[in-house]
VOGU-3710 file (C-alpha; in Angstrom, 3 decimals, decimal comma):
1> xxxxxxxxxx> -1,637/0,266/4,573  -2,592/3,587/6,241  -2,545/6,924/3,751  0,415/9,103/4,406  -2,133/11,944/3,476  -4,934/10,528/6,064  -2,120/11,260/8,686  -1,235/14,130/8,184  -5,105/15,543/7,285  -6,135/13,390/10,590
11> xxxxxxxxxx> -3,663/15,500/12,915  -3,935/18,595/11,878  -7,969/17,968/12,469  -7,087/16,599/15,713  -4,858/20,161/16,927  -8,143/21,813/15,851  -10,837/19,906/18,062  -7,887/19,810/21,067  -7,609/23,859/20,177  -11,154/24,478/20,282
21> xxxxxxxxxx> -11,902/22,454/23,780  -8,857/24,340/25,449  -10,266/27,948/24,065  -13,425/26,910/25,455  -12,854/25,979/28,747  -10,107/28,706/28,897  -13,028/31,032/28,390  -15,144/29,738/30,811  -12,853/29,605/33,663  -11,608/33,169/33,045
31> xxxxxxxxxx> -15,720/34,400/32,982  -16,221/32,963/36,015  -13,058/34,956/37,375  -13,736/37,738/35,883  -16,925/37,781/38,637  -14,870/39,754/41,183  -16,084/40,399/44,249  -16,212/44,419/44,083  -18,883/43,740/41,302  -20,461/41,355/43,835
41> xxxxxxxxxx> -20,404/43,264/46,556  -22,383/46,628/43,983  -24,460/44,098/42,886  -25,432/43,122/46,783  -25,943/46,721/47,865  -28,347/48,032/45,080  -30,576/44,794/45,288  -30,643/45,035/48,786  -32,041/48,672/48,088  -34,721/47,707/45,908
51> xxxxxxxxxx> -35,993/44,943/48,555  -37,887/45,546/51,704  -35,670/45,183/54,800  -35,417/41,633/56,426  -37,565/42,385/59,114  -40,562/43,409/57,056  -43,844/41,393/56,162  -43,407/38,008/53,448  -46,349/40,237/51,417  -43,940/43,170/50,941
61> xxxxxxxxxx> -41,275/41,102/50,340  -43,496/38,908/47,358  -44,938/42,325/46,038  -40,953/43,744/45,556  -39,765/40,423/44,104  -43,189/40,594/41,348  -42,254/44,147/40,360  -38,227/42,938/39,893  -39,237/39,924/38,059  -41,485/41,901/35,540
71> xxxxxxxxxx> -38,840/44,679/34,823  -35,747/42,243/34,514  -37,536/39,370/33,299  -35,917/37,035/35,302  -37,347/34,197/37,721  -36,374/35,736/41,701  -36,418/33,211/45,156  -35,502/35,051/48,272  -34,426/32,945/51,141  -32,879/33,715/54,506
81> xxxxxxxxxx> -29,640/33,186/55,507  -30,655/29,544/57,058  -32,016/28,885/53,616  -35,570/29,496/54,096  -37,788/30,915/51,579  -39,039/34,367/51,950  -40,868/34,740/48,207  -40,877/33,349/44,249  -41,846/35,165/41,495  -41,834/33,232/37,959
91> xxxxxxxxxx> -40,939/29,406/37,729  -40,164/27,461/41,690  -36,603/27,961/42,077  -33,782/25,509/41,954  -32,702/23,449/45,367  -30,862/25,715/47,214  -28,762/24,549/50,301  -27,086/27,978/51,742  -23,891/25,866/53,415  -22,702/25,226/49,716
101> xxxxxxxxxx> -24,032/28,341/48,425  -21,340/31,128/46,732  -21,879/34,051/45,114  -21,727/34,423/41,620  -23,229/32,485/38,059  -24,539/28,773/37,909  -24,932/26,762/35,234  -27,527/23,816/36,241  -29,819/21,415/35,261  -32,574/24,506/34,551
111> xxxxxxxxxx> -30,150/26,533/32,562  -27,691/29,213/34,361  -28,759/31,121/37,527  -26,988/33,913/39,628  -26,543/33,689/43,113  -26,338/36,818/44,853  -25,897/37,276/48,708  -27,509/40,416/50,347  -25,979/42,764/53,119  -28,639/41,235/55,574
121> xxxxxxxxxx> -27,341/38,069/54,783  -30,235/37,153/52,561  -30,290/35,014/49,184  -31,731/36,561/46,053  -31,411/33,430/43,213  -32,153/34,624/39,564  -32,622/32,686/36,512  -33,600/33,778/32,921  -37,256/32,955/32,079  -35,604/32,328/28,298
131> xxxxxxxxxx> -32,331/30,513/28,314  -29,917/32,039/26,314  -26,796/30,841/24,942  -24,085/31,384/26,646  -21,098/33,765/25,786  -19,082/30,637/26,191  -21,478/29,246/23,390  -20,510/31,426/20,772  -17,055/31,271/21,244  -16,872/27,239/21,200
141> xxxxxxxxxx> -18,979/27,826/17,840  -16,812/30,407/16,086  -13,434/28,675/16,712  -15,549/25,385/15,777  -16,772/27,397/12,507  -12,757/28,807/11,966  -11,746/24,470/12,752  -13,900/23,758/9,965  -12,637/25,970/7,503  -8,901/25,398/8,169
151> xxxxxxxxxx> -9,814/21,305/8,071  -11,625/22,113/4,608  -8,986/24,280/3,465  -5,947/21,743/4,297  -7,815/18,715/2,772  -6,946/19,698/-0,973  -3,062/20,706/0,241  -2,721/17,899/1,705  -4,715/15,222/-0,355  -2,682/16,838/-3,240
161> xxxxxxxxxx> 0,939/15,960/-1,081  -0,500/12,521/-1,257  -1,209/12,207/-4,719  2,186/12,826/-5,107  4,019/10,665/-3,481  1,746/7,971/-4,603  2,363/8,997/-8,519  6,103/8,847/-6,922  5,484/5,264/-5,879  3,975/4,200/-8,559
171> xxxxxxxxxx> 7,449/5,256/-10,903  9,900/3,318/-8,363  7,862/0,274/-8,217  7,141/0,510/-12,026  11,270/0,606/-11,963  11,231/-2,575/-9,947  9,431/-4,826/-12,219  12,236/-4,466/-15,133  10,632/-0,931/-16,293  13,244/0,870/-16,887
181> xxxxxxxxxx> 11,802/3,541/-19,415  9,610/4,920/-15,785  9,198/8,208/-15,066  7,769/10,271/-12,332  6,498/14,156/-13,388  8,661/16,493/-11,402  5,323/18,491/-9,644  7,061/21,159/-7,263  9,761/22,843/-6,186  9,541/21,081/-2,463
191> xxxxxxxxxx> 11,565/18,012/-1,355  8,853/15,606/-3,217  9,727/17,148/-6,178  13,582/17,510/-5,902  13,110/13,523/-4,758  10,956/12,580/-8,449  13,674/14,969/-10,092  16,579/12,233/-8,438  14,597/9,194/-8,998  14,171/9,926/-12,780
201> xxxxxxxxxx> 18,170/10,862/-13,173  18,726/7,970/-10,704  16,429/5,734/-13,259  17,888/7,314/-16,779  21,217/6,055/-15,470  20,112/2,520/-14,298  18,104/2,715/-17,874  21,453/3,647/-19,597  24,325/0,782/-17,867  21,693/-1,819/-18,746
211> xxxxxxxxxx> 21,277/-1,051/-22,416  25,093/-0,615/-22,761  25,633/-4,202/-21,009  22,942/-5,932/-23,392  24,817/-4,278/-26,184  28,026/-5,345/-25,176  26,343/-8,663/-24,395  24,593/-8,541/-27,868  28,066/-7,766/-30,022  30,017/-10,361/-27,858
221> xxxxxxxxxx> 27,965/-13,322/-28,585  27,809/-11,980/-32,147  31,361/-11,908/-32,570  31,975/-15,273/-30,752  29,960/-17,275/-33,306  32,503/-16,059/-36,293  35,984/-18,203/-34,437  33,255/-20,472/-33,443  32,540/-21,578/-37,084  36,063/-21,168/-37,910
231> xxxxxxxxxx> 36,696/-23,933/-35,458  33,613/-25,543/-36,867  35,031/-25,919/-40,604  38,490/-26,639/-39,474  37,232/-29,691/-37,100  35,095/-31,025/-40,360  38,704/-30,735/-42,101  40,592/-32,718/-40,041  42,065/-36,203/-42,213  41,198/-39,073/-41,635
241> xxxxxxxxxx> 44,361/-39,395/-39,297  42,842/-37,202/-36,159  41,802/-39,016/-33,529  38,085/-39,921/-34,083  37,736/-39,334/-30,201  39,081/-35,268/-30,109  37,252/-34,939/-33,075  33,776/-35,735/-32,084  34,864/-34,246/-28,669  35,608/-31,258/-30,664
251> xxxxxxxxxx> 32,164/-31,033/-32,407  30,007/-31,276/-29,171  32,033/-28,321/-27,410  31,450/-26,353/-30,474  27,644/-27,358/-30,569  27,433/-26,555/-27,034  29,061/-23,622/-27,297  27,047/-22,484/-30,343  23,780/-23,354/-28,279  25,259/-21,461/-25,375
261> xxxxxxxxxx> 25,791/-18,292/-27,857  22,508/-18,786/-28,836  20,609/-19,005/-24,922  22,479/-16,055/-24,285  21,312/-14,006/-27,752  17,811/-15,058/-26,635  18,066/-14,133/-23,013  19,208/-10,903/-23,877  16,454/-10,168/-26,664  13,718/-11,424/-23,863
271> xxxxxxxxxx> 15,121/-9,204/-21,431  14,879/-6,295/-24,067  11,088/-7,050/-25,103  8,831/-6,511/-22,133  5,895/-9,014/-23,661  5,684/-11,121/-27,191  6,940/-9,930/-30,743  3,791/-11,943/-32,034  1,098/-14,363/-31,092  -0,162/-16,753/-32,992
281> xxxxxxxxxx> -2,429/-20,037/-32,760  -0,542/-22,694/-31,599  -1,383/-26,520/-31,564  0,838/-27,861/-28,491  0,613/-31,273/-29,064  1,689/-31,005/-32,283  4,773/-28,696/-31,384  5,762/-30,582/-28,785  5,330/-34,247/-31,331  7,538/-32,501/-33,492
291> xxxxxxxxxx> 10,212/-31,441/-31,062  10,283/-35,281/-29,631  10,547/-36,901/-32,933  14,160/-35,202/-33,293  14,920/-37,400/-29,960  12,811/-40,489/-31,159  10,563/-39,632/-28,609  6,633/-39,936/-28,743  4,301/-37,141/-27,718  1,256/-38,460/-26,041
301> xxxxxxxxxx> -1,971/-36,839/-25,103  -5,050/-34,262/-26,122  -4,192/-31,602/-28,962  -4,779/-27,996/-27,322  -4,234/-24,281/-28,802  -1,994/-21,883/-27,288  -1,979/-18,189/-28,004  1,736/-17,415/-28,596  5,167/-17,349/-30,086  5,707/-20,604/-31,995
311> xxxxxxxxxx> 9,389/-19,601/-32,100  9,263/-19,398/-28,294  6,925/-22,367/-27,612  9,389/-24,321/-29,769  12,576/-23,259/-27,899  10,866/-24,238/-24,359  9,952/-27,481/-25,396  13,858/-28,276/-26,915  15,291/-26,756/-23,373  13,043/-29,586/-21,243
321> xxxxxxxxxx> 14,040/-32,488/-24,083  17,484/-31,639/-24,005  17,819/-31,485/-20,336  16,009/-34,607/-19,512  18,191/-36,520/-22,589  21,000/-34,903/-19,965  19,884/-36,706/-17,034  17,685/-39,079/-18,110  20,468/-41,757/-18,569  19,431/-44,811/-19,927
331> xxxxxxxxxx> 15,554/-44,549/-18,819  12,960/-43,537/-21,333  11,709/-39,938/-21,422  7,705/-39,252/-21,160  6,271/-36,432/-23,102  2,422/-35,390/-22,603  -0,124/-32,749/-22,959  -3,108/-32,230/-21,312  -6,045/-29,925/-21,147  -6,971/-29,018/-17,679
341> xxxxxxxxxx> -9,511/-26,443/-16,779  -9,073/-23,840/-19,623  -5,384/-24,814/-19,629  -2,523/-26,517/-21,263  -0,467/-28,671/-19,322  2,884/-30,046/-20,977  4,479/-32,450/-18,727  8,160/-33,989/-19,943  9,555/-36,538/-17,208  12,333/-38,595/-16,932
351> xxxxxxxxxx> 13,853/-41,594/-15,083  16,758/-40,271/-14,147  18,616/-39,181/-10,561  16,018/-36,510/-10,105  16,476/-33,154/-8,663  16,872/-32,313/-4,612  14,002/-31,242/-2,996  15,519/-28,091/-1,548  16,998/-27,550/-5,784  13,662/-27,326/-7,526
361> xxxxxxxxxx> 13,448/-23,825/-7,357  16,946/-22,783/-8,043  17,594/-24,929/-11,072  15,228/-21,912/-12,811  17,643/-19,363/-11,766  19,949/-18,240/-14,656  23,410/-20,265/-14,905  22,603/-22,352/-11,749  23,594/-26,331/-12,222  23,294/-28,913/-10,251
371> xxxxxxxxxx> 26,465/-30,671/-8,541  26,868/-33,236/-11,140  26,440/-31,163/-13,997  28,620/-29,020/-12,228  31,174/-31,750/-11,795  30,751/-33,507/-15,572  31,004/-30,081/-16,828  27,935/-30,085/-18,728  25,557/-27,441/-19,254  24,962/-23,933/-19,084
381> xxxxxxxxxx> 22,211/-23,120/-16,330  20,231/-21,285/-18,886  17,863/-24,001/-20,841  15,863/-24,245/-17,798  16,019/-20,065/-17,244  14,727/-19,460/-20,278  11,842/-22,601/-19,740  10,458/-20,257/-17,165  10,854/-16,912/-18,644  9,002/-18,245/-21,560
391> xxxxxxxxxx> 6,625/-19,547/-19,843  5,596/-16,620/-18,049  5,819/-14,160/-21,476  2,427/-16,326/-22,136  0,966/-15,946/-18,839  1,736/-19,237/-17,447  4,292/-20,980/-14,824  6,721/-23,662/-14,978  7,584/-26,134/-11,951  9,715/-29,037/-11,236
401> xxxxxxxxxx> 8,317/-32,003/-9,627  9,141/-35,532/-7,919  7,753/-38,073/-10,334  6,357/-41,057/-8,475  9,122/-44,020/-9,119  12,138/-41,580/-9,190  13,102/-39,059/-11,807  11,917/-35,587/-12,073  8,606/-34,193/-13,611  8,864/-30,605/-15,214
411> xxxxxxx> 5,309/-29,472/-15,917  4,328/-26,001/-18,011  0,975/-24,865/-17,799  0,019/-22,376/-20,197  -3,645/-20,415/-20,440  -5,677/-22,559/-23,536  -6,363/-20,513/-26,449
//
């Protein structure tokens, strides 16, 4: 993921270097423009009055060129107009081809040199004895210096922009996972900060409808279980003239109904306590032996500890018993623990129809059924819910598998104590 910050630090660094190369070459075009021919043409005439005439001996010519090179410092080759050398003085001169000479500054291999064109239509080339930096030089290096201290001085701005929105991003995807107490610190009185000021009112709001919906969930399923045991005591009243059929029909929608109450009373309080009341040693086997008994099942296996909610441990295990009694029909119904590279593996299978392939993963979504519970009418679509919730409040996972000669294999794995 590339830094929002890096961007915008990385192109305003960027305008800088492509600022500095324009200014420089900007500068060195307009100095060599600024060589006009007038100042040429000066230039021409007074050397050309400080040098012997063309016609006069190569000694002259040498002796004139020694005493120019002394006073200006400056290494002098005078050559004819076919290109010819006349005289040196200082360092041998560059390669000098007359057809492609022009008047005015060099820069070459040796450092810059000044070509200069006499009346007589002779050559005079000059070059510095010590190379000096040119003006061009110290321009490139003081807009460099200035690009430096602009990309030092926008680092902190905009590192600190960064930093913000991260701290920002960090809130809204604390929201996400079921946070709804985040924050963000209002820093600003820019659009990031107007943003984290709508985020937290946007947040406070979300934080507020859920509360008021667990409530109302809370007080309904409260007040439910008061007809509900109305019901309860009248059904247990009924003579011995009811129908024993309605009767006992009676009792399991009331003990479904009551367990219903009860899934839902727990869903809420797990959705209202982000990790475990309390967490105590836990012997697996032993919870899970217990559990099975009240089915006259057997619990097979190794005994491991848990670090957890017994309470919560205990509901899990009921939720897999009960829904493979559901759909285990007539087939027996497995229960086993395991210990498995530091973990605990409960395993509860059945022999029944089994669950769909493409179904495994949906039967843990809350109030999801499969077509024949769907059709029989039986269930809720939470035992399973809360199986994985559960599950995952003590770090582990739960899954639904194929068993090998039909069925369906629910396994919980759980970190070992």
């Amino acid at each position: 993921m590339q830094r929002l910050y890096l961007k915008f630090y990385l192109t305003i660094v960027a305008v800088l270097v492509v600022f500095v190369g324009a200014a420089a070459l900007l500068w060195r075009f307009a100095e060599e423009e600024a060589r006009t021919p007038q100042y040429l043409d000066v230039a021409a005439e007074l050397t050309g009055a400080l040098l012997p005439d063309s016609d006069a001996p190569p000694a002259d010519d040498q002796k004139a060129l020694e005493a120019l090179h002394r006073k200006l410092r400056f290494d002098l080759a005078l050559y004819r107009a076919d290109g010819t050398i006349v005289a040196v003085a200082g360092r041998p001169p560059p390669r000098f081809d007359p057809h492609r000479a022009r008047p005015g500054w060099r820069r070459g291999r040796d450092g810059p040199s000044f070509t200069l064109q006499l009346p007589d239509g002779r050559w005079l080339v000059a070059r510095q004895v010590r190379d000096r930096p040119s003006p061009t030089f110290w321009i490139a290096a003081f807009l460099a210096l200035v690009a430096a201290a602009v990309a030092v001085g926008a680092y902190p701005v905009v590192r600190g922009l960064g930093r913000r929105i991260e701290r920002l991003k960090a809130g809204v995807e604390k929201l996400g996972t079921g946070d709804l107490g985040a924050r963000v610190k209002v820093e600003g009185r820019d659009e990031i900060g107007a943003l984290a000021e709508s985020f937290n009112r946007s947040a406070a709001r979300i934080e507020g409808l859920v509360a008021a919906h667990r409530l109302l969930l809370a007080n309904c399923s409260h007040e439910l279980r008061t007809p509900l045991a109305r019901i309860g005591v009248a059904v247990s009243l009924l003579g011995e003239s009811a129908d024993p059929r309605t009767r006992e029909s009676l009792k399991r929608d009331v003990a479904e109904l009551d367990q219903l109450i009860d899934q839902i009373l727990l869903t809420s309080r797990l959705e209202a306590v982000p990790g475990l009341d309390r967490r105590e040693p836990v012997d697996l086997l032993a919870l899970a032996a217990e559990e099975a008994a009240h089915y006259d099942i057997e619990a097979e296996g190794t005994p491991v500890m848990v670090s957890g909610d017994r309470l919560l441990l205990r509901r899990l295990v009921r939720n897999l018993l009960e829904n493979a009694r559901r759909y285990a029909g007539d087939g027996p119904i497995e229960v086993s623990v395991t210990a498995t590279a530091g973990h605990a593996v409960l395993e509860v299978r059945d022999h029944g129809p089994g669950v769909p392939p493409d179904e495994r993963e949906r039967i843990f979504e809350p109030f999801y059924r499969l077509a024949a519970a769907r059709e029989s009418g039986r269930g809720s679509g939470l035992g399973l819910a809360l199986v994985r919730e559960i599950a995952r409040r003590h770090g582990g996972d739960a899954v639904c598998l194929a068993a090998e000669d039909g069925g369906s294999r629910f396994r919980i794995d759980l970190p070992a104590a």
